[in-house]
Backbone as a chain_set.jsonl record, in Angstrom:
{"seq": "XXXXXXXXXXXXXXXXXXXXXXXXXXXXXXXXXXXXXXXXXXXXXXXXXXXXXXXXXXXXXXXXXXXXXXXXXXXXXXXXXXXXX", "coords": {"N": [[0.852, -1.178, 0.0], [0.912, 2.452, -0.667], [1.987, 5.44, 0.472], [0.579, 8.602, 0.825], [1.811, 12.041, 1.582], [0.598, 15.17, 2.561], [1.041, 18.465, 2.917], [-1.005, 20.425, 5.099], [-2.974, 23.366, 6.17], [-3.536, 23.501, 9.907], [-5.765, 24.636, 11.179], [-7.479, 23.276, 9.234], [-7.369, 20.733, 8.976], [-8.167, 20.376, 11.522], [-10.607, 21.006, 11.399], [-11.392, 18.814, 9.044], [-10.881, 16.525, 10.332], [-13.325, 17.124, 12.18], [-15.405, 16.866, 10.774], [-15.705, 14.343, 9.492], [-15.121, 12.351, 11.461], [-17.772, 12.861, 12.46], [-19.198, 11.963, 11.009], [-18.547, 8.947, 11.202], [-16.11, 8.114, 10.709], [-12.703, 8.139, 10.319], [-10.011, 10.688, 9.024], [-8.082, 9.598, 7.7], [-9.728, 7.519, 6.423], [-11.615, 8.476, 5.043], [-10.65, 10.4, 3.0], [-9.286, 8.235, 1.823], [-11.439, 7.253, 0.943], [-12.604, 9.518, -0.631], [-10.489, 9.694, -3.092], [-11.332, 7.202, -3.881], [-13.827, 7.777, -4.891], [-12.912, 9.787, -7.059], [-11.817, 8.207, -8.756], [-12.974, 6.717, -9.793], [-15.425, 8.154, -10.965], [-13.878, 9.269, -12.502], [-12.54, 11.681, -12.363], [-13.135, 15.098, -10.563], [-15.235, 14.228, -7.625], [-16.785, 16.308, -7.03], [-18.18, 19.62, -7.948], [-16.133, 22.082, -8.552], [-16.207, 25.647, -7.887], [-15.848, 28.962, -8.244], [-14.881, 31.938, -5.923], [-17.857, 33.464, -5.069], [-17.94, 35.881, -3.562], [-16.447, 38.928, -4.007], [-14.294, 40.513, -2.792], [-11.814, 38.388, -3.635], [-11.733, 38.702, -6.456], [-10.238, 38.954, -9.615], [-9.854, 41.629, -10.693], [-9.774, 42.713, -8.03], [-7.843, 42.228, -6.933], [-5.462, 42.522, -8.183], [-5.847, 45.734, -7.725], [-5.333, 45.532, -4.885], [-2.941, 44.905, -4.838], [-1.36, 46.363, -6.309], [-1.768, 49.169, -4.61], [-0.915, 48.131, -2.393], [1.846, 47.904, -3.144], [2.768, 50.497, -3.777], [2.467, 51.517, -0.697], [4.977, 50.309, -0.366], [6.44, 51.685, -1.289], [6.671, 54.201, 0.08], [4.468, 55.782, -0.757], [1.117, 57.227, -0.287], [-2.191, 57.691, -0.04], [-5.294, 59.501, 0.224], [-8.543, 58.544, 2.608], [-10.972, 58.947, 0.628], [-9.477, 58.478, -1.488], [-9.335, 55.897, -1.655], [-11.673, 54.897, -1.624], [-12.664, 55.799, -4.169], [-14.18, 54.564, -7.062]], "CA": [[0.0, 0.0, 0.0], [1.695, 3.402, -1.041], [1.398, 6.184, 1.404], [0.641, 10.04, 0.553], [1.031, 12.974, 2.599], [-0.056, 16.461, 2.023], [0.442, 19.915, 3.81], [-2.95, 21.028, 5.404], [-3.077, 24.109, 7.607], [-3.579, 23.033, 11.173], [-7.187, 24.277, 11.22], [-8.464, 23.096, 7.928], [-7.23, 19.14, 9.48], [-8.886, 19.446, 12.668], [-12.114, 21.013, 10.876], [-12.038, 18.158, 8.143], [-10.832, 15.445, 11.093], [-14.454, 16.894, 13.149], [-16.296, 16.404, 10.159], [-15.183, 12.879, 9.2], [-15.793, 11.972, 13.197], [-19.105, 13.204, 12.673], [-19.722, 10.333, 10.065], [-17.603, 8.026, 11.902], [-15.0, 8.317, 10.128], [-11.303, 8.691, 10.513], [-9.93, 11.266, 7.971], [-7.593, 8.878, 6.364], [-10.733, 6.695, 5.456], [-12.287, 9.723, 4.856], [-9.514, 10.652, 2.091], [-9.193, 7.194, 0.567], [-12.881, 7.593, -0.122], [-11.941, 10.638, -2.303], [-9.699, 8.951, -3.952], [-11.549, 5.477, -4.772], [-14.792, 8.369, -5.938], [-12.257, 10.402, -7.811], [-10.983, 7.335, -9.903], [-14.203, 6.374, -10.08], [-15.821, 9.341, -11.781], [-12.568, 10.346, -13.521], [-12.712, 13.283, -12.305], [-13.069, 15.24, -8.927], [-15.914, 13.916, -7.032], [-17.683, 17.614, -6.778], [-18.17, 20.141, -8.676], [-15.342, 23.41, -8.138], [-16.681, 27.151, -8.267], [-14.992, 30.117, -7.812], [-15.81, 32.106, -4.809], [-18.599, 34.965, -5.422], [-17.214, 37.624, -3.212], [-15.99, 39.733, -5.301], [-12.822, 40.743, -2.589], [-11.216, 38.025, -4.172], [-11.899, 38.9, -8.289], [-8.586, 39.145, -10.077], [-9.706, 42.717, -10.302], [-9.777, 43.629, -7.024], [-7.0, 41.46, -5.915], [-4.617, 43.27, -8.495], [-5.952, 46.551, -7.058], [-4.967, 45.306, -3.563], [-1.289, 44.514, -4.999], [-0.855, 48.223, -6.462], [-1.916, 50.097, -3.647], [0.379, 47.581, -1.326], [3.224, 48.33, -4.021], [2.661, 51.751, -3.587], [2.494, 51.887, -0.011], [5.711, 50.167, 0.169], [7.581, 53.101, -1.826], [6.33, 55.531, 0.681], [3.083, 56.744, -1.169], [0.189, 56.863, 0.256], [-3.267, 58.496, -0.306], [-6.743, 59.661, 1.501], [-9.481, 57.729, 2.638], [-11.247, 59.472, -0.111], [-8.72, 58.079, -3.179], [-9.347, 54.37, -1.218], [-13.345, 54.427, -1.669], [-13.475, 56.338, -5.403], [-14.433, 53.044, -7.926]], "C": [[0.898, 1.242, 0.0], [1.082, 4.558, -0.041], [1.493, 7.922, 0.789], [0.654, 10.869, 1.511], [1.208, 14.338, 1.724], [0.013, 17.722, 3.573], [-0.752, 20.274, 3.739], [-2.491, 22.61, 6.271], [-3.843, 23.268, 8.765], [-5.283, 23.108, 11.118], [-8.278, 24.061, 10.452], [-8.43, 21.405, 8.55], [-8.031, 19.282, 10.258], [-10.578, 19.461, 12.503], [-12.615, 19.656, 10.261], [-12.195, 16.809, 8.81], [-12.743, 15.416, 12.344], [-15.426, 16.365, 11.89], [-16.441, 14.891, 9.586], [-15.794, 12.072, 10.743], [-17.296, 11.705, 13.136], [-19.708, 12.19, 11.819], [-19.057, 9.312, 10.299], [-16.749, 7.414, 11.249], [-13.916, 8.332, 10.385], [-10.733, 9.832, 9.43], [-9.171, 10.88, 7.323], [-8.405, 7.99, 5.792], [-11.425, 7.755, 4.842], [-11.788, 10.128, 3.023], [-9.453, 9.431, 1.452], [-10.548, 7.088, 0.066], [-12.523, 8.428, -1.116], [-11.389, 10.267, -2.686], [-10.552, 7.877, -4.768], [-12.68, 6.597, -5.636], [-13.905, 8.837, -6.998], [-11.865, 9.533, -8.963], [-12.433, 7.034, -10.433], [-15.738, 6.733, -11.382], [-15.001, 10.204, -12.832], [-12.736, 11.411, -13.871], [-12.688, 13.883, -10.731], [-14.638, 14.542, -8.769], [-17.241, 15.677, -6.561], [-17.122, 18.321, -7.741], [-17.78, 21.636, -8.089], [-15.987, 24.789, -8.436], [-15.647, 28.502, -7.889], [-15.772, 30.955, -6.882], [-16.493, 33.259, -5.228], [-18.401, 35.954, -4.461], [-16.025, 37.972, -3.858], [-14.23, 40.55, -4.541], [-11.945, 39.944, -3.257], [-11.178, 37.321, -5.931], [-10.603, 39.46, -8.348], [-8.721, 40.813, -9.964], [-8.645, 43.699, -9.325], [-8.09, 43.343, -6.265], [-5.418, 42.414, -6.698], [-4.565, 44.631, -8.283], [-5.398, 47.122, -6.034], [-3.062, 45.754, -3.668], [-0.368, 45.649, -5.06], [-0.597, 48.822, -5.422], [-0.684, 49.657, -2.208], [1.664, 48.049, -2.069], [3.377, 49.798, -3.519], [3.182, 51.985, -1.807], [4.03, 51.862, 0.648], [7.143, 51.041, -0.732], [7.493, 54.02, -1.046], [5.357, 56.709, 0.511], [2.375, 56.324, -0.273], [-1.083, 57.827, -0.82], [-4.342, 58.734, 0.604], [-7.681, 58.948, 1.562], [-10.249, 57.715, 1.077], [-11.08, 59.117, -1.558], [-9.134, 56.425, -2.809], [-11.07, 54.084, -2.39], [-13.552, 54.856, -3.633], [-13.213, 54.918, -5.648], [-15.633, 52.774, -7.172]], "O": [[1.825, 1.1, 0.798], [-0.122, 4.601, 0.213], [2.566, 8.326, 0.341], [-0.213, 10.778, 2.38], [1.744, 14.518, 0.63], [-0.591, 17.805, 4.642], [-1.469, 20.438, 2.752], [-1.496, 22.6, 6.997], [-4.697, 22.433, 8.464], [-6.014, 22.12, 11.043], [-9.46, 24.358, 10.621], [-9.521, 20.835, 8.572], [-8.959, 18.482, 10.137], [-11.455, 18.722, 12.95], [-13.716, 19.188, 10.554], [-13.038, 15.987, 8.451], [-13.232, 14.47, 12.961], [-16.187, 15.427, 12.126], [-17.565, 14.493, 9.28], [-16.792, 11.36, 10.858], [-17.914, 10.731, 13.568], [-20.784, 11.669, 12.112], [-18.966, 8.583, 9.311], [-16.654, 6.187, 11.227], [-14.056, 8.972, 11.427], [-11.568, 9.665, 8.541], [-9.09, 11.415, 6.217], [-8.056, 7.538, 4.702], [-11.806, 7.43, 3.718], [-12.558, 10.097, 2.062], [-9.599, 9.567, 0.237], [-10.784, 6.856, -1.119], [-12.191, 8.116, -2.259], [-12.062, 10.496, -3.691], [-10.497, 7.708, -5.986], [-12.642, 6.527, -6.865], [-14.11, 8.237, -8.053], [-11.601, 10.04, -10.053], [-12.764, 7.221, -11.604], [-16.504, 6.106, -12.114], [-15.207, 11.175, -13.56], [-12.959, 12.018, -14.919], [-12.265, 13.192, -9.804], [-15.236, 14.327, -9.824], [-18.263, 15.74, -5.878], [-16.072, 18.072, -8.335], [-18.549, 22.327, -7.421], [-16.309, 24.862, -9.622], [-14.719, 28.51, -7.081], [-17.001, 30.9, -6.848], [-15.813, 34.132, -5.769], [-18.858, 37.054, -4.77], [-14.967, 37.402, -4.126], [-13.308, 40.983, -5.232], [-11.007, 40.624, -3.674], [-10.855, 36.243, -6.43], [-10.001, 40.164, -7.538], [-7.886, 41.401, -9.277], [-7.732, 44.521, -9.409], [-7.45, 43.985, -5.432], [-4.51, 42.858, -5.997], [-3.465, 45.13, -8.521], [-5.037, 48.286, -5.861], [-2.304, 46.464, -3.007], [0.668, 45.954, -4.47], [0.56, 49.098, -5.108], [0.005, 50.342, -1.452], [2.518, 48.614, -1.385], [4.32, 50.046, -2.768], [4.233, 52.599, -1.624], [4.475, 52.6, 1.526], [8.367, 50.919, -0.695], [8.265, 54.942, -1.306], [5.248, 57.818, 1.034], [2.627, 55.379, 0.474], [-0.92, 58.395, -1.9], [-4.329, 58.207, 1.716], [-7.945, 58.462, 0.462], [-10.186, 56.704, 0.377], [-11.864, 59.25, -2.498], [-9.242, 55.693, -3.794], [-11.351, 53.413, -3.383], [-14.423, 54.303, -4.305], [-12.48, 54.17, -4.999], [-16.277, 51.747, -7.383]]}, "num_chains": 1, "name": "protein.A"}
């Protein structure tokens, strides 16, 4: 049997280890389920979306990047220049 591991953040494991619990589960049976569906369906097992708040639209997010660029030359601006858009 071949073993995988995977960086998680700390509280995405113990979230996905309560929810697994909660179906009496372990979260490495948990995880070889996704796997056997995934082969299964050749494909993921759900269907991915992108998230609809709009803080994180490429937009806004290259917006974010500027204004951090900026700040770290020593510009700044007024509340005022934040809110126009």
């Amino acid at each position: 049997m071949a073993s995988v591991q995977v960086k998680v953040d700390d509280q995405l494991r113990a979230r996905a280890q309560a929810v697994a619990a909660d179906m009496g589960l372990d979260l490495a049976s948990a995880i070889r389920m996704f796997l056997a569906q995934m082969v299964r369906v050749n494909g993921l097992p759900f269907q991915p979306y992108a998230d609809p708040d709009p803080f994180y639209n490429v937009k806004n997010q290259s917006h974010l990047a500027d204004v951090a660029a900026d700040l770290k030359q020593g510009k700044n601006c007024s509340a005022r220049d934040l809110i126009k858009d």
